[in-house]
KEDRENKE-835103 format. One line per field, with one value per atom (N, C-alpha, C): residue number from 1; atom name; x, z negated, y. Coordinates in pm, 1 decimal, decimal comma. Each point is the difference from the previous one (the first is absolute). Layout:
N
sese	c(NUM / ...)
marza	c(CA / ...)
px	c(X / ...)
pz	c(Z / ...)
py	c(Y / ...)
//
This chain:
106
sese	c(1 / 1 / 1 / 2 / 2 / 2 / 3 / 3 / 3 / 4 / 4 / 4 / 5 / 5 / 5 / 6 / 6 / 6 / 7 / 7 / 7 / 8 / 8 / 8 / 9 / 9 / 9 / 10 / 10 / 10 / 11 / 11 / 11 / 12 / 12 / 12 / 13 / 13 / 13 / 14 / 14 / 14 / 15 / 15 / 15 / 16 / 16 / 16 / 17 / 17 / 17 / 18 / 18 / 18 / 19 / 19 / 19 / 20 / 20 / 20 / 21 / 21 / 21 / 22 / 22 / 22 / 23 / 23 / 23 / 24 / 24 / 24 / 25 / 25 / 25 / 26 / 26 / 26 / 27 / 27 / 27 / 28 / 28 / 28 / 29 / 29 / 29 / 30 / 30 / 30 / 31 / 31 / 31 / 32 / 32 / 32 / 33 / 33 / 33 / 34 / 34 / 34 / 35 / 35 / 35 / 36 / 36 / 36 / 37 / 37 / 37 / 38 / 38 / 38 / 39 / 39 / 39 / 40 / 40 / 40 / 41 / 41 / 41 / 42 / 42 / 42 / 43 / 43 / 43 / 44 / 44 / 44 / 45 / 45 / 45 / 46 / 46 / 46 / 47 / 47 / 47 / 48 / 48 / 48 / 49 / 49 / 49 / 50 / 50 / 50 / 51 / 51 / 51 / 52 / 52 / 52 / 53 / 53 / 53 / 54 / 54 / 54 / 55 / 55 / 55 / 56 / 56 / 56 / 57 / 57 / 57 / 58 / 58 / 58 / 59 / 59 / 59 / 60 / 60 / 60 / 61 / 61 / 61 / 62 / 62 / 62 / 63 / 63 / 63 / 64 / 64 / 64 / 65 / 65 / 65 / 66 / 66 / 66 / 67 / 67 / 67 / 68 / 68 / 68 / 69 / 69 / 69 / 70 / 70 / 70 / 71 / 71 / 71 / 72 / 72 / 72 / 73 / 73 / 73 / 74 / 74 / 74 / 75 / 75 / 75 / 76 / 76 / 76 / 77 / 77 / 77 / 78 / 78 / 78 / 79 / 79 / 79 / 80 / 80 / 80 / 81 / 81 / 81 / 82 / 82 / 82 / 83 / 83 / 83 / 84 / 84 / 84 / 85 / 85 / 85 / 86 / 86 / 86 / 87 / 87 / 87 / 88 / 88 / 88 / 89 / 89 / 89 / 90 / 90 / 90 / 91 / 91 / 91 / 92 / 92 / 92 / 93 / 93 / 93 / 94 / 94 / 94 / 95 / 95 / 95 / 96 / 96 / 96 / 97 / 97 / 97 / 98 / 98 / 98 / 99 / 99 / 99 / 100 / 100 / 100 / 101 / 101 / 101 / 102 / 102 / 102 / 103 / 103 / 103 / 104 / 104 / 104 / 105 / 105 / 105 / 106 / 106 / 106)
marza	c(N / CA / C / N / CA / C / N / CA / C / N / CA / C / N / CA / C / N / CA / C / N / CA / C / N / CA / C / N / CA / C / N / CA / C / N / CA / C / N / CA / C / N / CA / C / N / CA / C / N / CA / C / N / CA / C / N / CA / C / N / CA / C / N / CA / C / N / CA / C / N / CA / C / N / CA / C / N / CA / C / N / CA / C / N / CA / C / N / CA / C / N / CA / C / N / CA / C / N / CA / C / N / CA / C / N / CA / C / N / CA / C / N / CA / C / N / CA / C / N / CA / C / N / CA / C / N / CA / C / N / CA / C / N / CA / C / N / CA / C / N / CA / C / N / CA / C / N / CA / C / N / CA / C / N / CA / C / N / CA / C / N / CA / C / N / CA / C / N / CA / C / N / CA / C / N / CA / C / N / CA / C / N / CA / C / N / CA / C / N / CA / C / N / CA / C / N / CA / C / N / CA / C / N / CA / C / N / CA / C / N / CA / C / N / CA / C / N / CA / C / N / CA / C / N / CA / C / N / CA / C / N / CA / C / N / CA / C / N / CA / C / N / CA / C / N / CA / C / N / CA / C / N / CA / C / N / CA / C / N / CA / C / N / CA / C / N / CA / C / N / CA / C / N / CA / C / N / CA / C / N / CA / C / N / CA / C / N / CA / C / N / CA / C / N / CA / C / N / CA / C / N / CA / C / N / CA / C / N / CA / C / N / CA / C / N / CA / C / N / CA / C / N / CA / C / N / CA / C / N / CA / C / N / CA / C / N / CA / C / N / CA / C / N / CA / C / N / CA / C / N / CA / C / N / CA / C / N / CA / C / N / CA / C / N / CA / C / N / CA / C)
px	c(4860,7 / -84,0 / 35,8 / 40,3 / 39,4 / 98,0 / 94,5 / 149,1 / -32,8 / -80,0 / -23,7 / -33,8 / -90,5 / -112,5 / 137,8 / 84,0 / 118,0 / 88,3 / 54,0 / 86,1 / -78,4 / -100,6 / -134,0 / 51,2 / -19,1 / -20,3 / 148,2 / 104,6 / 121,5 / 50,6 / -44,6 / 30,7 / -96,1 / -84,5 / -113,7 / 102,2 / 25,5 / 60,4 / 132,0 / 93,2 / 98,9 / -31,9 / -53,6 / -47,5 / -44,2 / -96,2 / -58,0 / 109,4 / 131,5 / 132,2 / 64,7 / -20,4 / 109,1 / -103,1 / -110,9 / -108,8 / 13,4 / -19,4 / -23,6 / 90,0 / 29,3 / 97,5 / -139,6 / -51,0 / -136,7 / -98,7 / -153,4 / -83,1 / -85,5 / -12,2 / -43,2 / -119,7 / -79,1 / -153,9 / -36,5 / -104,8 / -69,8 / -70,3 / 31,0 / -87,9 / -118,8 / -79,0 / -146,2 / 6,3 / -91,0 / -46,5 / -75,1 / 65,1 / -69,1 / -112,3 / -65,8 / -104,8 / -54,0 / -93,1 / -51,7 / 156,2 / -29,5 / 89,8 / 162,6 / 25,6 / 147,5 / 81,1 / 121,4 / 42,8 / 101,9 / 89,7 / 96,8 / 109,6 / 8,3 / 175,0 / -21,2 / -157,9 / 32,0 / 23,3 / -43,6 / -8,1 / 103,9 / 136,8 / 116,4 / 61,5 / -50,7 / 131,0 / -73,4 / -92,6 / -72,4 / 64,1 / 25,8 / 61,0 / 159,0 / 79,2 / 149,1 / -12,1 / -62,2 / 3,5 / 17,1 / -105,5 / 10,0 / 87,1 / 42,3 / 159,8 / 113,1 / -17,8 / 163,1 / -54,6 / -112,1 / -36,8 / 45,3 / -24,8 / 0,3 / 148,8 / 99,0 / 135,9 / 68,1 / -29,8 / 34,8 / -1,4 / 132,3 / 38,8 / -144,8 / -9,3 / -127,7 / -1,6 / 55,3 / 63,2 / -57,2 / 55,8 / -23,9 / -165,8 / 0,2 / -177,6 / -90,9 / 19,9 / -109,9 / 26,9 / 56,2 / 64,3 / -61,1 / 27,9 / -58,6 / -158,2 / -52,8 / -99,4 / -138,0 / 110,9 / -117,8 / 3,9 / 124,2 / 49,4 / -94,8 / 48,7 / -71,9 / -102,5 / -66,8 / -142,9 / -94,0 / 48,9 / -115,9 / -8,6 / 147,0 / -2,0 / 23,6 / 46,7 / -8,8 / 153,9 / 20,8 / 126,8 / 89,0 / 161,4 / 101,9 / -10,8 / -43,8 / -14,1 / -112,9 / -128,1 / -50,2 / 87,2 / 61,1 / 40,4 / 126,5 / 50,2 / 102,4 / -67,5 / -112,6 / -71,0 / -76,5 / -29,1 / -38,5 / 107,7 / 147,6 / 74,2 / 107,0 / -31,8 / 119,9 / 132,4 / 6,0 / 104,4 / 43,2 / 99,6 / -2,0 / -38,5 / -87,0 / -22,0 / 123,5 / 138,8 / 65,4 / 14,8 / 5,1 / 4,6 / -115,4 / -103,7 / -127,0 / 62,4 / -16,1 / 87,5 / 104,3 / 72,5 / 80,0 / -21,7 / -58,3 / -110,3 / -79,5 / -103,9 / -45,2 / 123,0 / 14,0 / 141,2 / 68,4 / 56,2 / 36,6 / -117,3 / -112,5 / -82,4 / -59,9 / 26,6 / -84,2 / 145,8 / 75,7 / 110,1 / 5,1 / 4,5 / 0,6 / -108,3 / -146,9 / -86,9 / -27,1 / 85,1 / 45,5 / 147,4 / 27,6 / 143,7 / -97,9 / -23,6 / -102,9 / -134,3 / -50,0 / -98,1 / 71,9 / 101,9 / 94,8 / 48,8 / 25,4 / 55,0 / -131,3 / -93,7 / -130,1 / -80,0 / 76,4 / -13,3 / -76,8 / -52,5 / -99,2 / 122,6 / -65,8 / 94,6 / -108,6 / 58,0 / -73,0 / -1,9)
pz	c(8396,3 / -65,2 / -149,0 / -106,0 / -144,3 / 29,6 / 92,5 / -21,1 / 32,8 / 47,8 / 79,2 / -202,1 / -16,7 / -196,4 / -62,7 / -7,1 / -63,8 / -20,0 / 147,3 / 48,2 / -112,0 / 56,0 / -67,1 / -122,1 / -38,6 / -167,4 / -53,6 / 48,2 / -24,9 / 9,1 / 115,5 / 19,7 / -92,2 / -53,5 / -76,3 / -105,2 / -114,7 / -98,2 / 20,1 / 125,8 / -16,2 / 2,5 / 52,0 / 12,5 / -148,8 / -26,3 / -158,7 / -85,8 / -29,1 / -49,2 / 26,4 / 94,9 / 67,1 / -43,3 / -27,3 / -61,8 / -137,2 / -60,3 / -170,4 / -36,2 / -112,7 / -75,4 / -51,0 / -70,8 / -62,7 / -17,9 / 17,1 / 24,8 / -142,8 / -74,4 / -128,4 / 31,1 / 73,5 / -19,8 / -114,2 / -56,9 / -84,4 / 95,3 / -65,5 / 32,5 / -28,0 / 109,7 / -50,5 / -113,5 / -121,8 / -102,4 / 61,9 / -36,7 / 70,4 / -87,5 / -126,9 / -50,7 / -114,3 / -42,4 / -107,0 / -112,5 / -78,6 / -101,8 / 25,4 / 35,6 / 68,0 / -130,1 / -24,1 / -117,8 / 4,1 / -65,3 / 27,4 / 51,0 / -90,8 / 72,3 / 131,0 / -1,9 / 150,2 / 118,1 / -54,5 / 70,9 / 42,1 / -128,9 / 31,4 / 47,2 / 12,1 / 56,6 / 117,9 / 11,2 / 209,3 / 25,5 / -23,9 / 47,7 / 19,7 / -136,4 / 53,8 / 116,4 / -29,8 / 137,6 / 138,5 / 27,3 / 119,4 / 3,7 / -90,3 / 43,3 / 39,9 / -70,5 / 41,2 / 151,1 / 42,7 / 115,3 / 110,9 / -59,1 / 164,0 / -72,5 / -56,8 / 3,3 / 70,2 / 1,0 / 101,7 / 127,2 / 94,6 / 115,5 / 76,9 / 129,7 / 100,2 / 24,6 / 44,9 / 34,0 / -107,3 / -126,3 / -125,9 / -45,3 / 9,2 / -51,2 / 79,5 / 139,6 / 89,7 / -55,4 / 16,0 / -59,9 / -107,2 / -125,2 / -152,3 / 78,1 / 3,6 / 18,1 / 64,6 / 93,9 / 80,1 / -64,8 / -59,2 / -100,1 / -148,6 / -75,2 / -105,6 / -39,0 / 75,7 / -23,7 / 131,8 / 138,9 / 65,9 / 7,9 / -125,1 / 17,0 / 140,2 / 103,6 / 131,4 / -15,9 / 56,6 / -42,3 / 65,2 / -6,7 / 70,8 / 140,0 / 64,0 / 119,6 / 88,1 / -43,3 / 32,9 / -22,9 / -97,3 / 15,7 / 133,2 / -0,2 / 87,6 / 142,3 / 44,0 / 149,6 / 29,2 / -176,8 / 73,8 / 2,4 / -71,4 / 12,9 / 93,6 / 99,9 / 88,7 / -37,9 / -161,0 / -0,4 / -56,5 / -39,8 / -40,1 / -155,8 / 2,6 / -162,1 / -152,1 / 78,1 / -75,8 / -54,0 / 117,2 / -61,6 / -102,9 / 38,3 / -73,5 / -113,0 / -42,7 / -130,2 / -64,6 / 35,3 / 11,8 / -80,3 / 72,2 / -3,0 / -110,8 / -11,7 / -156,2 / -112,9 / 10,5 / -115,0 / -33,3 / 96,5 / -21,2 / -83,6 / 94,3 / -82,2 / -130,5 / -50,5 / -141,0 / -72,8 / 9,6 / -55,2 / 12,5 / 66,5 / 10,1 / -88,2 / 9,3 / -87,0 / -133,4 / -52,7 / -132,5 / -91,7 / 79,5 / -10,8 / -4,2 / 90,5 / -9,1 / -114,7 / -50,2 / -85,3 / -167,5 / 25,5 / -143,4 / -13,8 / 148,6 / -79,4 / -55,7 / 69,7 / -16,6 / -129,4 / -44,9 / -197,8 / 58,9 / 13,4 / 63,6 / -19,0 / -78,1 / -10,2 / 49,6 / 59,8 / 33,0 / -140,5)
py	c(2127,8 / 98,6 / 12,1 / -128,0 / 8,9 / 107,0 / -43,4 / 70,4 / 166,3 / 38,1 / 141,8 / 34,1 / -83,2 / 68,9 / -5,2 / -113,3 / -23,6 / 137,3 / 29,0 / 114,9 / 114,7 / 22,5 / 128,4 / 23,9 / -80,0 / -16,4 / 32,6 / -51,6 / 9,1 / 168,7 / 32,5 / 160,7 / 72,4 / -38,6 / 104,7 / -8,5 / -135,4 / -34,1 / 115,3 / -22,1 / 91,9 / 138,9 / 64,8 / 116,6 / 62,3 / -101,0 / 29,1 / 41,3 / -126,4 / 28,9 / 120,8 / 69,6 / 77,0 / 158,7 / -24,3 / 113,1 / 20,3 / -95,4 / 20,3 / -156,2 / 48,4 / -200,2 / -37,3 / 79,1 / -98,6 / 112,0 / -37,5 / 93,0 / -44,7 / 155,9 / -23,5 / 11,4 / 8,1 / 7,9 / -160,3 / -1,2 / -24,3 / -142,3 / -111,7 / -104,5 / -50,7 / -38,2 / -12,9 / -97,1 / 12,3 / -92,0 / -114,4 / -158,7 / -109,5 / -66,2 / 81,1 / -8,9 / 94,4 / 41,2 / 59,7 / 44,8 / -129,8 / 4,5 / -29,4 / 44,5 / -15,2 / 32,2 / -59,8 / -6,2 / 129,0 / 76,6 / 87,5 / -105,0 / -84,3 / -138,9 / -36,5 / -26,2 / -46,4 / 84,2 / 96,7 / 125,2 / 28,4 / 12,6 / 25,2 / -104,4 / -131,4 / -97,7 / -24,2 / 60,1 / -11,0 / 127,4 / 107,5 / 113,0 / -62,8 / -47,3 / -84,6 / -14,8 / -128,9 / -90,3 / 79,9 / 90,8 / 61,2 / 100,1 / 82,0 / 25,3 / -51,4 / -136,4 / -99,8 / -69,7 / -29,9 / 2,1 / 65,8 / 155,9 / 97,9 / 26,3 / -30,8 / 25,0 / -125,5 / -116,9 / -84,3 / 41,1 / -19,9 / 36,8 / -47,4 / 32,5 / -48,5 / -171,3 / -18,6 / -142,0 / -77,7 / 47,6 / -115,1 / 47,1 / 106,5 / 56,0 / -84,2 / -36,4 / -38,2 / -129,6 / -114,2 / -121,4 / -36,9 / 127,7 / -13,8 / -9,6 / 82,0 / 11,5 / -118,0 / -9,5 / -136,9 / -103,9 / -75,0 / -65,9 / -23,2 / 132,3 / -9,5 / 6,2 / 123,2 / 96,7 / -77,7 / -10,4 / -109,2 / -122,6 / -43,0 / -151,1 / -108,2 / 112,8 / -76,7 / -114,9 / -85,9 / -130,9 / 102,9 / -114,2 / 86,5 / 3,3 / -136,4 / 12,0 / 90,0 / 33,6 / 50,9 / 154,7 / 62,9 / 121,3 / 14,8 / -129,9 / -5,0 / 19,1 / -79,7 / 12,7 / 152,4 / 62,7 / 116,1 / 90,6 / -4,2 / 126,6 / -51,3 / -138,3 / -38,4 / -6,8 / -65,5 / -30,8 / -153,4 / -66,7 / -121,8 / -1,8 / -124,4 / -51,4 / 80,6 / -72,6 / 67,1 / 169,9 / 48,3 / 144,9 / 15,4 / -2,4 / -30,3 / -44,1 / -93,6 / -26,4 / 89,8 / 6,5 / 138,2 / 97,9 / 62,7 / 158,7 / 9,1 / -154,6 / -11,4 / 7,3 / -118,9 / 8,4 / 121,8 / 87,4 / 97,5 / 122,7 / 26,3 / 42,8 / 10,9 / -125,8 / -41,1 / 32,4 / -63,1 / 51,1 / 152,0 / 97,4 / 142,2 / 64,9 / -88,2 / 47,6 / -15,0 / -136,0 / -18,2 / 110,0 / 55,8 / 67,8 / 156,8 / 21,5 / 150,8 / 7,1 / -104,6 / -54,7 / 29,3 / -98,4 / 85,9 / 89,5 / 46,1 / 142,5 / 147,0 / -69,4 / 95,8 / -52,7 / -97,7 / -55,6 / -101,4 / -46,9 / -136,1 / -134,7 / -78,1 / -146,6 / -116,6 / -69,5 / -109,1 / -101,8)
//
């Protein structure tokens, strides 16, 4: 059943890609006073996100943003620990590289 949500999710992600590269709609404010910087480096972020290939976006994602371990991302996307590893590494690296070029320095 993961692998059926897994598959899902993977074809929405490509599809999405294959519709728009990045969708400018306007992100919700995550409080009152929301600063303009943060504003603009939460908008970054989710561009160098949805420009990561599918593979590495789902990876980044469960990884970074749900905090789930490698192995757990590995049992739900059926593949080995390693790739998992992989896929992050590659990712964060891709999102540090897309991060500078959109002026953002770590």
């Amino acid at each position: 059943m993961r692998r059926i949500a897994t598959n899902a999710s993977l074809d929405h992600l490509e599809g999405q890609r294959r519709r728009a590269r990045v969708s400018e709609a306007p992100l919700p404010a995550t409080g009152p006073a929301i600063e303009a910087s943060d504003r603009a480096l939460q908008e970054a972020i989710v561009v160098a996100f949805r420009r990561l290939p599918p593979k590495l976006q789902v990876a980044a994602t469960l990884a970074l943003v749900e905090g789930q371990t490698h192995a757990e991302i590995a049992d739900a996307l059926d593949v080995p620990v390693g790739t998992v590893k992989s896929r992050v590494f590659r990712a964060v690296r891709a999102l540090r590289i897309e991060l500078e070029r959109l002026g953002i320095r770590p």
